[in-house]
C-alpha positions in Angstrom: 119.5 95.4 105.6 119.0 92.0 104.9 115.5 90.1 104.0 113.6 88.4 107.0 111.8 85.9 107.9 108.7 87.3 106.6 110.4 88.4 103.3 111.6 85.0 102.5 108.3 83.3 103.4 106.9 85.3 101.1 109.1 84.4 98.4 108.7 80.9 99.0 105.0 81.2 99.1 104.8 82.7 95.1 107.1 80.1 93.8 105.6 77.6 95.0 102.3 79.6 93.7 100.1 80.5 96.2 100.8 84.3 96.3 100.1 86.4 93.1 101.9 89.5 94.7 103.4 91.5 97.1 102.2 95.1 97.5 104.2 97.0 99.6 105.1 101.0 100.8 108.4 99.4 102.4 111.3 101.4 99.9 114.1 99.0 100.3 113.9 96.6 97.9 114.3 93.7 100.3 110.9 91.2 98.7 113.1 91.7 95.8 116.2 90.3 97.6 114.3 87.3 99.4 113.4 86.2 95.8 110.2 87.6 95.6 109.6 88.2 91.2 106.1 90.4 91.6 106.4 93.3 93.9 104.3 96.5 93.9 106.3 99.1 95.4 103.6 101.9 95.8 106.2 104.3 97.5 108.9 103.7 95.6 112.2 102.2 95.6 115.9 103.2 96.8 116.9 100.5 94.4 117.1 102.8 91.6 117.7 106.3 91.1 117.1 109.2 88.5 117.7 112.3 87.0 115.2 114.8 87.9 115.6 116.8 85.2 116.2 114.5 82.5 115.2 110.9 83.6 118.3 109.6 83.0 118.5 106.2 84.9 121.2 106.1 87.7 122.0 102.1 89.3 120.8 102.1 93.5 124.9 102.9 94.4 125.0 105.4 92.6 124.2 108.1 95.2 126.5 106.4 97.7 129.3 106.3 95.6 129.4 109.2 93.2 131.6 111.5 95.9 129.2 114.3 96.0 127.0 115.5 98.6 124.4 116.3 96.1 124.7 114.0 92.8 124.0 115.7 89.7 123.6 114.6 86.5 125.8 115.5 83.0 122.3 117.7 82.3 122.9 119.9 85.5 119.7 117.7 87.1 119.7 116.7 90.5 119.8 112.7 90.5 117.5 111.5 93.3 116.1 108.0 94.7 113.2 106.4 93.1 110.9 107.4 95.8 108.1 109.2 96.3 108.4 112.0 98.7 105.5 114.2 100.7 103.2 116.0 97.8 104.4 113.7 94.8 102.0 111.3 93.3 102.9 107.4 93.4 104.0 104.9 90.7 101.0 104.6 88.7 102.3 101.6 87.5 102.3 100.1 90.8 99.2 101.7 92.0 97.0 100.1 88.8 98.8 96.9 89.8 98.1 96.7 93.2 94.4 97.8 92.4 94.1 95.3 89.7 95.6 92.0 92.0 93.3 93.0 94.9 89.8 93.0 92.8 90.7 89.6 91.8 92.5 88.3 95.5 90.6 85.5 97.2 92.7 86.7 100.4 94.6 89.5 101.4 97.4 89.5 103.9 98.0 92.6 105.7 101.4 92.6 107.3 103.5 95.0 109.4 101.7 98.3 108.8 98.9 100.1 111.4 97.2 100.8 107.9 97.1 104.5 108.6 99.3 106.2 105.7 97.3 107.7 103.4 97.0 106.7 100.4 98.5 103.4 100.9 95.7 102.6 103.6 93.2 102.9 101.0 94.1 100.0 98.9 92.4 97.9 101.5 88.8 99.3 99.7 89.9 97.5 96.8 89.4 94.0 98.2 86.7 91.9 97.4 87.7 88.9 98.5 86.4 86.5 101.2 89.6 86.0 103.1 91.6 89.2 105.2 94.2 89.0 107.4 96.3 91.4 109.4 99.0 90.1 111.1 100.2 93.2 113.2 101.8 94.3 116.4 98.9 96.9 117.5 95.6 97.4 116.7 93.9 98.2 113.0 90.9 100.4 112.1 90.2 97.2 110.1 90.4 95.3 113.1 86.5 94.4 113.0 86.0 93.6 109.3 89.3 90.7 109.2 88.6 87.2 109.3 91.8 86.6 111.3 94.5 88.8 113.4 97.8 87.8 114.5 99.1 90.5 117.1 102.5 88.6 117.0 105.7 89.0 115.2 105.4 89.0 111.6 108.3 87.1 111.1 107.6 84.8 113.4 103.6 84.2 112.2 105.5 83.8 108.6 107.6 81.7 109.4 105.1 79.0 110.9 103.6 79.3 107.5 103.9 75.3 105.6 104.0 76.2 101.8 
């Protein structure tokens, strides 16, 4: 997969220093790719891998490109994707993070997500700020509390964006 138009907008819009972050569940590593420098990955990434057993570090081909159906590493562990799967806690890095840009965010741009997977959704009680927007194909249960909703695109609304 490649990064859209939303990715790159993004991007664009924390060089040029009007976005602090990106906080995203998405696992693919595509902000990254667009160009974007500060992304909270609360779910995860496929972009790197790891022992389970161990923690040795594995690079994000590894998996694809070791031969084996299931990769193991020289410690007999079983080398995984960085993600987090059902009943596993997320990145508390990125979690703090994410907590920590949205108490300060005048605005807060919700994009792509129906805001219903737990406990991603929750971030949202973390905002403060004056300013939310959900850009977002069907409807929110934050629908009533946003200052402005785009039922467009994302791409598209992005890319109308002048930085």
């Amino acid at each position: 997969c490649l990064p859209n138009k939303a990715h790159k907008k993004l991007a664009e819009m924390e060089a040029a220093g009007k976005l602090d972050a990106v906080i995203t569940q998405n696992i693919d590593g595509l902000h990254q790719k667009a160009g974007s420098k500060v992304v909270y990955e609360v779910h995860g990434t496929t972009e790197k891998n790891y022992c389970s057993r161990c923690g040795k570090r594995y690079p994000a081909d590894f998996i694809y490109t070791c031969g084996a159906k299931i990769p193991h590493c020289e410690c007999g562990g079983i080398i995984r994707p960085d993600v987090t799967l059902y009943g596993e806690s997320l990145p508390e890095d990125a979690w703090d993070n994410s907590i920590r840009v949205l108490r300060s965010a005048q605005c807060f741009i919700v994009g792509g997500t129906s805001l219903t997977v737990y406990p991603a959704s929750s971030l949202l009680h973390w905002f403060r700020g004056p300013f939310l927007i959900i850009c977002n194909r069907g409807e929110t249960q934050y629908d009533k509390t946003a200052d402005l909703i785009f039922r467009e695109n994302i791409g598209e609304v992005f890319s109308r964006i002048t930085v």
